[in-house]
N, CA, C and O atoms as a DFTB+ gen file, in Angstrom:
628 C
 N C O
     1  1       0.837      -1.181       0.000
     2  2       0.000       0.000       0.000
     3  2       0.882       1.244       0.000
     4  3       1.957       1.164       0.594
     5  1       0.591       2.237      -0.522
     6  2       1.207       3.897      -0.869
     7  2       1.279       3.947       0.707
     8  3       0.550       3.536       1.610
     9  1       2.732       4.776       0.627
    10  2       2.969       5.209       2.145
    11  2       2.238       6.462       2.469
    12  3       2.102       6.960       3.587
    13  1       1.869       6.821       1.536
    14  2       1.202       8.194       1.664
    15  2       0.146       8.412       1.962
    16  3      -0.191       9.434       2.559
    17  1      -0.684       7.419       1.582
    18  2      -2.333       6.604       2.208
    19  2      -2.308       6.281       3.453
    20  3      -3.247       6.472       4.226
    21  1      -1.100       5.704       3.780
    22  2      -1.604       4.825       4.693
    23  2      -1.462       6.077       6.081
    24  3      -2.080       6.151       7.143
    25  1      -0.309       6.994       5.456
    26  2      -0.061       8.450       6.501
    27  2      -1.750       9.123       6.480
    28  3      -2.302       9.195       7.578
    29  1      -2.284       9.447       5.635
    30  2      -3.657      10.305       5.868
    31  2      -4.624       9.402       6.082
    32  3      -5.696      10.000       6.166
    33  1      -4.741       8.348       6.199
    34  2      -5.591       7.051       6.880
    35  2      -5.420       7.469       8.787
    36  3      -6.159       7.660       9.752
    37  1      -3.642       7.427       8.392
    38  2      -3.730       7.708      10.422
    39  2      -4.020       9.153      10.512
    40  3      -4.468       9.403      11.631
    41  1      -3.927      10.319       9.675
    42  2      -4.154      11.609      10.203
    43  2      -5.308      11.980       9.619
    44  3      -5.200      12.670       8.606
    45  1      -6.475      11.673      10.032
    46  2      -7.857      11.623      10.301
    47  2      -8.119      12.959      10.820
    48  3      -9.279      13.323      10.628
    49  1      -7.322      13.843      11.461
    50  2      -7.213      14.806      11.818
    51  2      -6.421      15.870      12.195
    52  3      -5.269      15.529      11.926
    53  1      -6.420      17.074      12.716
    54  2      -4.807      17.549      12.584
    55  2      -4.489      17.495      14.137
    56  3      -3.334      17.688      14.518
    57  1      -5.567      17.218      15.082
    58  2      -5.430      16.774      16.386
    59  2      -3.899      15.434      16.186
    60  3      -2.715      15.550      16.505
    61  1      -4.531      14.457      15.640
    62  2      -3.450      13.059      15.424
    63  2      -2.263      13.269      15.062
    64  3      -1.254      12.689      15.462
    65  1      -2.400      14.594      13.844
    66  2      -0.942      14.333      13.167
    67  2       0.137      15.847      13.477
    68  3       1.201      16.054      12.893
    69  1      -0.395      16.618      14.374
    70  2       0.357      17.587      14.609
    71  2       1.761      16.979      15.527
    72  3       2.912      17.370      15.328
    73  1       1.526      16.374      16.129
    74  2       3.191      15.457      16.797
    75  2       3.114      14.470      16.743
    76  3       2.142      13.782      17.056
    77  1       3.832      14.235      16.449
    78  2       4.986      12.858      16.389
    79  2       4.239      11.958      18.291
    80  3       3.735      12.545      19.248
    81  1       4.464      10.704      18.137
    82  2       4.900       9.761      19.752
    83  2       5.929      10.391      20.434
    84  3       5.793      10.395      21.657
    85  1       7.087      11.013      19.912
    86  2       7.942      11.964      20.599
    87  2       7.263      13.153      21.179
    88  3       7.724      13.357      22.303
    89  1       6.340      14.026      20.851
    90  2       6.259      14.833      21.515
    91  2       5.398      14.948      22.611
    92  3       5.478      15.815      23.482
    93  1       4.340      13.798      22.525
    94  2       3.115      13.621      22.581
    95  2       3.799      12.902      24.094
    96  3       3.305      13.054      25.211
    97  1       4.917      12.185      23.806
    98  2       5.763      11.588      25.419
    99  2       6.696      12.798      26.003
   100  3       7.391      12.728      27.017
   101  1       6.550      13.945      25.118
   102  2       7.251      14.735      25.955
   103  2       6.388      15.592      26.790
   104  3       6.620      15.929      27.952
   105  1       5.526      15.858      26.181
   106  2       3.910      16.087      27.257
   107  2       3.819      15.658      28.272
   108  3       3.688      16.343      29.286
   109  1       3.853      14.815      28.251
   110  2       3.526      13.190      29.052
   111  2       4.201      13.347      30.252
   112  3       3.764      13.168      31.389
   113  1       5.710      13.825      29.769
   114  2       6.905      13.929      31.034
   115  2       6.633      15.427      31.357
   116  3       6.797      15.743      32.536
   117  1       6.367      16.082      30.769
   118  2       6.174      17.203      31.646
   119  2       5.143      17.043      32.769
   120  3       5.338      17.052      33.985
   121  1       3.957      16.890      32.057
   122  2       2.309      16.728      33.142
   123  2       2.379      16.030      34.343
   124  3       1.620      16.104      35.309
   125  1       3.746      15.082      34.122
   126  2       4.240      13.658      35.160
   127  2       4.756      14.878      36.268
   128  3       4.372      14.937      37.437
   129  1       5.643      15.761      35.666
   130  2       6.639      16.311      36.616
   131  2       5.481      17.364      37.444
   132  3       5.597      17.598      38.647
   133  1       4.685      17.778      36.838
   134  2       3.538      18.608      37.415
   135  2       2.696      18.036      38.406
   136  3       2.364      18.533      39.482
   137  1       2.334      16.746      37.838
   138  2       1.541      15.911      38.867
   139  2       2.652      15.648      40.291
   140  3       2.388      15.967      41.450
   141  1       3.698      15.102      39.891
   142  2       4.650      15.116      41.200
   143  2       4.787      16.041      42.242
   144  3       4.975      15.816      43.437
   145  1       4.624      17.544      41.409
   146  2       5.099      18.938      42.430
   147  2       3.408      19.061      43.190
   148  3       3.419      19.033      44.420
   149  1       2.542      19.141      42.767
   150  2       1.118      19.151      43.067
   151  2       0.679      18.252      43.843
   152  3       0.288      18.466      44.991
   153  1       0.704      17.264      43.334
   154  2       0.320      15.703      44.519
   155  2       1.131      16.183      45.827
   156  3       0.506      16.363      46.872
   157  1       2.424      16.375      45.773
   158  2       3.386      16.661      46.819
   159  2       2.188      17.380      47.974
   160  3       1.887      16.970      49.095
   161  1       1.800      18.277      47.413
   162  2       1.528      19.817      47.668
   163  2       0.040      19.537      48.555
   164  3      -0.238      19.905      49.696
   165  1      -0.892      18.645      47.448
   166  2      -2.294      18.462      47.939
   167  2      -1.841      17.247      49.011
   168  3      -2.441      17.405      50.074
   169  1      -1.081      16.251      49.026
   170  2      -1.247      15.122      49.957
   171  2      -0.777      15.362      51.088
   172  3      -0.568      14.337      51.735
   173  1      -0.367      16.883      51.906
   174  2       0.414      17.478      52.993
   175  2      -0.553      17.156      54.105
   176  3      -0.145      16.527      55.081
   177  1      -2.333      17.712      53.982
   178  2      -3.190      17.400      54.598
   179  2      -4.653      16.691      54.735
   180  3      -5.766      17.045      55.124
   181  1      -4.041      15.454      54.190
   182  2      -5.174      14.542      53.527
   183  2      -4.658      13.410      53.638
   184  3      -3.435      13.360      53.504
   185  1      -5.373      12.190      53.904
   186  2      -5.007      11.238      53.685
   187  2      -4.692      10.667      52.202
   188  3      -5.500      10.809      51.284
   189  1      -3.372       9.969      52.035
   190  2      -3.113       9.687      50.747
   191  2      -4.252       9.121      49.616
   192  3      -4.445       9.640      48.516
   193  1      -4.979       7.896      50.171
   194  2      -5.758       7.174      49.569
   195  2      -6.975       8.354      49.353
   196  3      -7.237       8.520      48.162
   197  1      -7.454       8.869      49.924
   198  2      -8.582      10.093      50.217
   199  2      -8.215      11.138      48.341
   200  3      -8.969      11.493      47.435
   201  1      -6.609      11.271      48.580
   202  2      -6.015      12.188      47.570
   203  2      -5.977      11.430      46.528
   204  3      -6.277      11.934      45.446
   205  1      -5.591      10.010      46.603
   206  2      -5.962       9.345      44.841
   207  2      -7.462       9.499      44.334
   208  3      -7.859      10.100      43.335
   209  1      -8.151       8.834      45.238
   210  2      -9.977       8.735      45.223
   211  2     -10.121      10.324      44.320
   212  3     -10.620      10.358      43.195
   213  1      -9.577      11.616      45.056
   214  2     -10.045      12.473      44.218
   215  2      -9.489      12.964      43.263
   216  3     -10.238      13.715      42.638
   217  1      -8.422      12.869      42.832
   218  2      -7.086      12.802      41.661
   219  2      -8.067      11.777      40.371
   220  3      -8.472      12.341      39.355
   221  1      -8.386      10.015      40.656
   222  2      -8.540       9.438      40.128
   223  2     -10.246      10.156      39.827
   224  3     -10.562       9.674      38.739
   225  1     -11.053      10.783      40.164
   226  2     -12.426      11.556      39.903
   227  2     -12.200      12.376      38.921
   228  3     -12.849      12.274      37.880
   229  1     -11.156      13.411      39.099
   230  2     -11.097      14.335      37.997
   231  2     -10.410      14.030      36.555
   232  3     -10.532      14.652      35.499
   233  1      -9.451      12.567      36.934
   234  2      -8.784      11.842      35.809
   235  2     -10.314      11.525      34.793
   236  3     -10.543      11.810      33.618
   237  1     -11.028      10.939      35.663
   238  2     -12.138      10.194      34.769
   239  2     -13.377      10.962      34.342
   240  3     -14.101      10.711      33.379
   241  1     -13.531      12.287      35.538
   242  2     -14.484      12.938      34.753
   243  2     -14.027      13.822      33.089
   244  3     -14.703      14.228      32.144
   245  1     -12.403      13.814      33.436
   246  2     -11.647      14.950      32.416
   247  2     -11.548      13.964      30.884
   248  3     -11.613      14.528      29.792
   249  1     -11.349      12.108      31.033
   250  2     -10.852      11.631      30.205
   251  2     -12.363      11.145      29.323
   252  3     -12.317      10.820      28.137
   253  1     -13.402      11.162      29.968
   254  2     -14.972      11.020      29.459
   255  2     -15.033      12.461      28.939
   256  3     -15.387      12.463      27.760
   257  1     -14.837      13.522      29.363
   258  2     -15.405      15.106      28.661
   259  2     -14.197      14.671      27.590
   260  3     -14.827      14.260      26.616
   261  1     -13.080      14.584      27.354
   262  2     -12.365      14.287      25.970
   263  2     -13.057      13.680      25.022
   264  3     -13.460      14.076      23.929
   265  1     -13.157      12.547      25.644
   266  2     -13.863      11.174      24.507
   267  2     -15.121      11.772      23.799
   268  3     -15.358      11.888      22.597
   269  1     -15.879      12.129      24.925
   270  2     -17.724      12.688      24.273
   271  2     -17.609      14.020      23.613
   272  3     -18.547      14.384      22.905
   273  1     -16.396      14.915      23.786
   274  2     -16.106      15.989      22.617
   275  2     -15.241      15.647      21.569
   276  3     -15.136      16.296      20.529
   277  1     -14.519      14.459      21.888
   278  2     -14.049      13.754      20.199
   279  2     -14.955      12.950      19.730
   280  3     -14.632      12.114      18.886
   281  1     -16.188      13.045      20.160
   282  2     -16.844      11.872      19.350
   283  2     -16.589       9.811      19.833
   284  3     -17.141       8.751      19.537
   285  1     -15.967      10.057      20.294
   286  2     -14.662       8.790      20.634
   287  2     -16.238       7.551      21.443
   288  3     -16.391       6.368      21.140
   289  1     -17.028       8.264      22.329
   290  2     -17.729       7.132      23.112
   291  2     -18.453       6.670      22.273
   292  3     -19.449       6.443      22.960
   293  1     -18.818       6.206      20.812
   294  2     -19.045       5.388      20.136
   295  2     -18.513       4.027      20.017
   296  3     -19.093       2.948      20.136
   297  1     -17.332       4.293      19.767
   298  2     -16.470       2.816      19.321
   299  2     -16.735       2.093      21.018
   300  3     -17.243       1.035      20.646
   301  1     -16.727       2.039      21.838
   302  2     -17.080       1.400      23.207
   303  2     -17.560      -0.064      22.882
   304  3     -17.080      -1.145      23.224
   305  1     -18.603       0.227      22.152
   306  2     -19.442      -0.792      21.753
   307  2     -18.838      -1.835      20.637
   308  3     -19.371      -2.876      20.252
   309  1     -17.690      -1.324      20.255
   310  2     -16.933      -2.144      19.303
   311  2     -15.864      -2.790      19.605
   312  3     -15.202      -3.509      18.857
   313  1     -15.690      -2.560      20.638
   314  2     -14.123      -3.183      21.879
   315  2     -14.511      -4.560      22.306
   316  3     -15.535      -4.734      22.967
   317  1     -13.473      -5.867      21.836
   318  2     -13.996      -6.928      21.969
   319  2     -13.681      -7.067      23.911
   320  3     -13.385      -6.267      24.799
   321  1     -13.960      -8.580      23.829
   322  2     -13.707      -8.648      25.509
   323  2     -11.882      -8.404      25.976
   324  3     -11.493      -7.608      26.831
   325  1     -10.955      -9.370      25.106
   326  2      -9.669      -9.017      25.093
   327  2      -9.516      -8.189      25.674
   328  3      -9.312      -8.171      26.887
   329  1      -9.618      -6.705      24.451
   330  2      -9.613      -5.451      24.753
   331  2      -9.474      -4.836      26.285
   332  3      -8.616      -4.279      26.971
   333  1     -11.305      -5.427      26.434
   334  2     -11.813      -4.778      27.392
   335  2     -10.905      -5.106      29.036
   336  3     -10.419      -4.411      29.929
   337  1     -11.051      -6.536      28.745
   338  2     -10.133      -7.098      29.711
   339  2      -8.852      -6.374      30.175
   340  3      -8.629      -6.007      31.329
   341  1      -7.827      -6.183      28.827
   342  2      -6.508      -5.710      29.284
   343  2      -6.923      -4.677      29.773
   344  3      -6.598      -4.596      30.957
   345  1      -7.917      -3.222      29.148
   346  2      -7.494      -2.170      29.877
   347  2      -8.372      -1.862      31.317
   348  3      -8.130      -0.872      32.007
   349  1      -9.217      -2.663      31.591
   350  2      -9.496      -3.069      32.964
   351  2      -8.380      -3.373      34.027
   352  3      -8.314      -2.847      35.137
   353  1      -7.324      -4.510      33.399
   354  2      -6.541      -4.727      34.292
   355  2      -5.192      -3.701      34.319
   356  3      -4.396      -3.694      35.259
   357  1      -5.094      -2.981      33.325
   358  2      -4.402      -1.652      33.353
   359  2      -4.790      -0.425      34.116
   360  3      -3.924       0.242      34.683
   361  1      -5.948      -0.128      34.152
   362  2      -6.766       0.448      35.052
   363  2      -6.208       0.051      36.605
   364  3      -5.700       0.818      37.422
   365  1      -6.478      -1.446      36.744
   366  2      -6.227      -1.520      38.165
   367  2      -4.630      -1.235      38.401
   368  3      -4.229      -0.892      39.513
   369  1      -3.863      -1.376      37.437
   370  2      -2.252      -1.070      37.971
   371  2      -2.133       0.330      37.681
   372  3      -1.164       0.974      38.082
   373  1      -2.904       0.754      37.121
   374  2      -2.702       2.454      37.283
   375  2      -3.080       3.305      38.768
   376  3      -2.569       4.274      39.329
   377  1      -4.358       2.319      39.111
   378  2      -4.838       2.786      40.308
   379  2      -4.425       2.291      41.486
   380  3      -4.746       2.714      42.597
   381  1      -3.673       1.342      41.225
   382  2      -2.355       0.798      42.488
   383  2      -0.729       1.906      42.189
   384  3       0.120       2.509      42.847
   385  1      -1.008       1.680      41.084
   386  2       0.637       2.424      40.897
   387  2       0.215       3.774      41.188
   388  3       1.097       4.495      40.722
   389  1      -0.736       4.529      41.752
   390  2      -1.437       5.973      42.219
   391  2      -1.382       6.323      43.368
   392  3      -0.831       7.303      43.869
   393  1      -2.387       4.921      44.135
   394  2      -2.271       4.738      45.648
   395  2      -1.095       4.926      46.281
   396  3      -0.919       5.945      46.948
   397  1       0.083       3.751      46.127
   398  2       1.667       3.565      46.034
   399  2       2.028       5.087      46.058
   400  3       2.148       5.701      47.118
   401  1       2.134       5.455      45.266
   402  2       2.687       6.463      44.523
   403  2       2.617       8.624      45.615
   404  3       3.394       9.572      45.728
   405  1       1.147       8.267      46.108
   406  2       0.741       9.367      46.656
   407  2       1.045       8.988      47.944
   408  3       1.649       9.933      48.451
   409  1       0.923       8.009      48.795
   410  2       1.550       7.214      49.898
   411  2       2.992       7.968      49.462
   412  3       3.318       9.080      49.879
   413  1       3.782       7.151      48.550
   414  2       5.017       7.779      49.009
   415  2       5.173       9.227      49.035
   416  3       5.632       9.690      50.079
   417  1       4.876      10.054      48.075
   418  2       4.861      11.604      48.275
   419  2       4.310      12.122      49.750
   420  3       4.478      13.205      50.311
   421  1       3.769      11.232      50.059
   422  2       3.100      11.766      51.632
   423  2       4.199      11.829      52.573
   424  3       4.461      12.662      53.440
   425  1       4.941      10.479      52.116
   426  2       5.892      10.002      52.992
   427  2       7.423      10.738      52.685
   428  3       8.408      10.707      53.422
   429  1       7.332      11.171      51.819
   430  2       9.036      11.461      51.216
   431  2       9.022      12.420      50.403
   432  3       7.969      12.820      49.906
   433  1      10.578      13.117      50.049
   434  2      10.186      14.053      48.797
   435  2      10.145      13.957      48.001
   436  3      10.951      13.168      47.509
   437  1       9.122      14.698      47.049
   438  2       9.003      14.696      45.764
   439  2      10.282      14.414      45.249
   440  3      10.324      13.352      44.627
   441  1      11.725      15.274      45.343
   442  2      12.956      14.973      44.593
   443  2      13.116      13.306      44.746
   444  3      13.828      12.677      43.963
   445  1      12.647      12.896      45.438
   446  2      13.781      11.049      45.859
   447  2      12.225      10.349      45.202
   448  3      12.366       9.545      44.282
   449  1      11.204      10.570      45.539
   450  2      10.010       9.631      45.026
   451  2       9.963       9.689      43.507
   452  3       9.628       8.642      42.951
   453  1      10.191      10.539      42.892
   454  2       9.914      10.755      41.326
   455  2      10.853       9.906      40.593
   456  3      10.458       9.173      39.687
   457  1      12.317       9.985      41.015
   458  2      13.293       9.173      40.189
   459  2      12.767       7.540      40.319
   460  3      12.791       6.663      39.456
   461  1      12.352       7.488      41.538
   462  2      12.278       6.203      42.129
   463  2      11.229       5.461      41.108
   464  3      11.623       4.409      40.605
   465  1       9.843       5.966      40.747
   466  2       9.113       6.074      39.921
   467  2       9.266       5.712      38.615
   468  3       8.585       5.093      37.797
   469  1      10.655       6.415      38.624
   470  2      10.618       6.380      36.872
   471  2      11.624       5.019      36.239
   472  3      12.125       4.894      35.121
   473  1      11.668       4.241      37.254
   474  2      12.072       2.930      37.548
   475  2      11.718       2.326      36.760
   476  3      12.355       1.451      36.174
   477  1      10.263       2.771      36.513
   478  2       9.061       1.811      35.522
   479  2       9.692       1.669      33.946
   480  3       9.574       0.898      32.994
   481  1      10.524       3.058      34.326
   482  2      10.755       2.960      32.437
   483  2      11.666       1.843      32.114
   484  3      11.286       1.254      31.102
   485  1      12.532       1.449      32.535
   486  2      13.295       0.216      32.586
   487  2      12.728      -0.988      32.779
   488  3      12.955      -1.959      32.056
   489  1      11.921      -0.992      33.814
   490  2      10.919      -2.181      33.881
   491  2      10.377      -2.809      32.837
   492  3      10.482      -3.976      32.460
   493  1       9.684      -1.742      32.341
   494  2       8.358      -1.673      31.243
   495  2       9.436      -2.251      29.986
   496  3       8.932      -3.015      29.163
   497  1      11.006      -1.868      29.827
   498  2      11.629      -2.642      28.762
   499  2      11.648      -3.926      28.706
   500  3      11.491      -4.649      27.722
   501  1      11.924      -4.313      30.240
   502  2      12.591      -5.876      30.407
   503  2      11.003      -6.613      30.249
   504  3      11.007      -7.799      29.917
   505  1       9.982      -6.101      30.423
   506  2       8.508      -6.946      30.571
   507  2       7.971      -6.714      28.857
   508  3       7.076      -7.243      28.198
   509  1       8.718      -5.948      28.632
   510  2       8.053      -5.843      27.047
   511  2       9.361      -6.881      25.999
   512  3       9.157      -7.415      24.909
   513  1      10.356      -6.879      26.632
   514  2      11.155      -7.710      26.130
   515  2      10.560      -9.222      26.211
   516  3      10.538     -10.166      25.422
   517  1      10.113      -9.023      27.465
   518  2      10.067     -10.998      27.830
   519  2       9.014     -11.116      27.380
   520  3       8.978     -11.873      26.410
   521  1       7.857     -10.567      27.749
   522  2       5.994     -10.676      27.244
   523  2       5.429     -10.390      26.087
   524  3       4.683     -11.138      25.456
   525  1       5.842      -9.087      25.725
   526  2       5.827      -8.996      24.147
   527  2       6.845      -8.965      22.925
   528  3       6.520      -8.732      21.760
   529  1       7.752      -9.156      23.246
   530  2       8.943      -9.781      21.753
   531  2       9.487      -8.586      21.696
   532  3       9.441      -8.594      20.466
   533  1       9.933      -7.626      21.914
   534  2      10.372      -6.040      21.650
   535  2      11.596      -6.464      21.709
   536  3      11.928      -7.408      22.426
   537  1      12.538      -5.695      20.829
   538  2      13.610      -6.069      20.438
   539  2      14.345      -5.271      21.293
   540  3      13.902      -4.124      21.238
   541  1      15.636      -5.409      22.357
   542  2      16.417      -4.941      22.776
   543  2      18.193      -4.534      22.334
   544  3      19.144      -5.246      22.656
   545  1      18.302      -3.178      21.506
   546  2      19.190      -3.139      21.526
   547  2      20.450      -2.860      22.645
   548  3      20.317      -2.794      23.867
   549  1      21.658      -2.723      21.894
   550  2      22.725      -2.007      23.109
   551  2      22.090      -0.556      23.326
   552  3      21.680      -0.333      24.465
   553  1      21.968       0.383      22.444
   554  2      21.747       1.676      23.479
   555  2      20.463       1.473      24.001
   556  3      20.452       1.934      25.142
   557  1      19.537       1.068      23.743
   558  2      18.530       0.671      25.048
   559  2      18.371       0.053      26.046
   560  3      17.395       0.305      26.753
   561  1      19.303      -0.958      26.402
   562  2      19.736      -1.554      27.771
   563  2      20.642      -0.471      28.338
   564  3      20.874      -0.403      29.545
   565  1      21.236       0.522      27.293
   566  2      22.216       0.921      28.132
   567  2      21.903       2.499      28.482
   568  3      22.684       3.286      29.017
   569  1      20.686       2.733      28.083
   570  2      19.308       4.073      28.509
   571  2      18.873       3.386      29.716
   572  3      18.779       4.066      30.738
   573  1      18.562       2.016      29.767
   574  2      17.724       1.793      30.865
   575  2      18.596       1.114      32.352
   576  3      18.232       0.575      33.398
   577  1      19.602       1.410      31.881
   578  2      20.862       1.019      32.886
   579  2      21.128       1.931      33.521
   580  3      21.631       1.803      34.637
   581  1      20.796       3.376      32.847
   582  2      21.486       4.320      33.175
   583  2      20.329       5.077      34.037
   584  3      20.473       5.782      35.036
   585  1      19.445       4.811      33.525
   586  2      18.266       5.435      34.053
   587  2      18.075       4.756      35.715
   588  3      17.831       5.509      36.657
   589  1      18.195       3.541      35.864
   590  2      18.469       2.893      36.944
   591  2      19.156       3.434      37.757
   592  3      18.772       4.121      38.704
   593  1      20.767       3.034      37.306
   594  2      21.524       4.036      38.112
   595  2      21.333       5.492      38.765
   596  3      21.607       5.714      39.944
   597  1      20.701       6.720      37.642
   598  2      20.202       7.867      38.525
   599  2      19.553       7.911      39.081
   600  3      19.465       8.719      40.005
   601  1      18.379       6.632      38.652
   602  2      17.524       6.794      39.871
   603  2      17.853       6.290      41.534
   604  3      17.152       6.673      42.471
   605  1      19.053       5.363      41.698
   606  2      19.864       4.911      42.630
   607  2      20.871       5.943      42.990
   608  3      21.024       5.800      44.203
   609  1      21.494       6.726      42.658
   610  2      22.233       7.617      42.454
   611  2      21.217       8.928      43.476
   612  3      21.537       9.200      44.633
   613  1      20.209       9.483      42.878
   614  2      19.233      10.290      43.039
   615  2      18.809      10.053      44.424
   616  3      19.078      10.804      45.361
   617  1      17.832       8.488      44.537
   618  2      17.724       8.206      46.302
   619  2      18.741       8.487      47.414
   620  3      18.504       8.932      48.536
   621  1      19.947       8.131      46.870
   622  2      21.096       7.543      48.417
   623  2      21.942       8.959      48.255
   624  3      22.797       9.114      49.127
   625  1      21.824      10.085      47.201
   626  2      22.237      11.306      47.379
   627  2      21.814      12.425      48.192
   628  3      22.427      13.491      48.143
């Protein structure tokens, strides 16, 4: 198939095709670093779990007002069980990895909890290596080696 088709097939809109997965993860790391300084901030006088419960409210009222102004809560009905299954059980490790997560900010600082966190990114290689076939090169073991290290580096400093 024309590579050129198959590009305006995925950019359906200029929402989709204005960035790249690069930028769209550089978002991603910013909003992360925002949520870190903020969570810090709101979980000072609240119980942690109390502070996910309402973190995880505005996640879901904010990610439904997206969907029903993109049009998006249609396809719902077209999501087989698979589907439905995985991001159910993604759901629940999001909402454990939240709980966890605001617990520790309660407990520690933002500077030492965030690196600690970003642990996952290395993780998420070696589980995508073993579970889903993802190919591991040298500079990506050796991104996620390193990333390790600062984040070890970062705690015991």
């Amino acid at each position: 198939m024309n590579s050129s088709l198959d590009e305006r097939q995925r950019c359906q809109s200029a929402y989709h095709c204005a960035m790249t997965w690069i930028g769209w993860a550089l978002l991603s790391a910013f909003f992360a670093a925002a949520t870190a300084l903020l969570a810090k901030v709101g979980v000072a006088h609240v119980d942690s779990n109390l502070a996910t419960a309402i973190r995880t409210t505005v996640v879901l009222v904010f990610a439904w007002a997206i969907a029903l102004a993109l049009g998006k809560h249609g396809e719902l009905r077209l999501l087989d069980r698979r589907t439905l299954l995985f991001l159910v059980l993604s759901g629940m490790a999001t909402g454990l990895s939240w709980l966890c997560y605001f617990r520790a900010l309660q407990l520690g600082p933002a500077s030492r909890v965030a690196p600690l966190d970003k642990l996952s990114v290395p993780l998420v290689m070696v589980f995508a290596w073993l579970l889903l076939g993802e190919k591991l090169s040298v500079p990506t073991v050796a991104g996620g080696l390193l990333i390790t290290a600062g984040a070890v580096v970062m705690v015991l400093g």
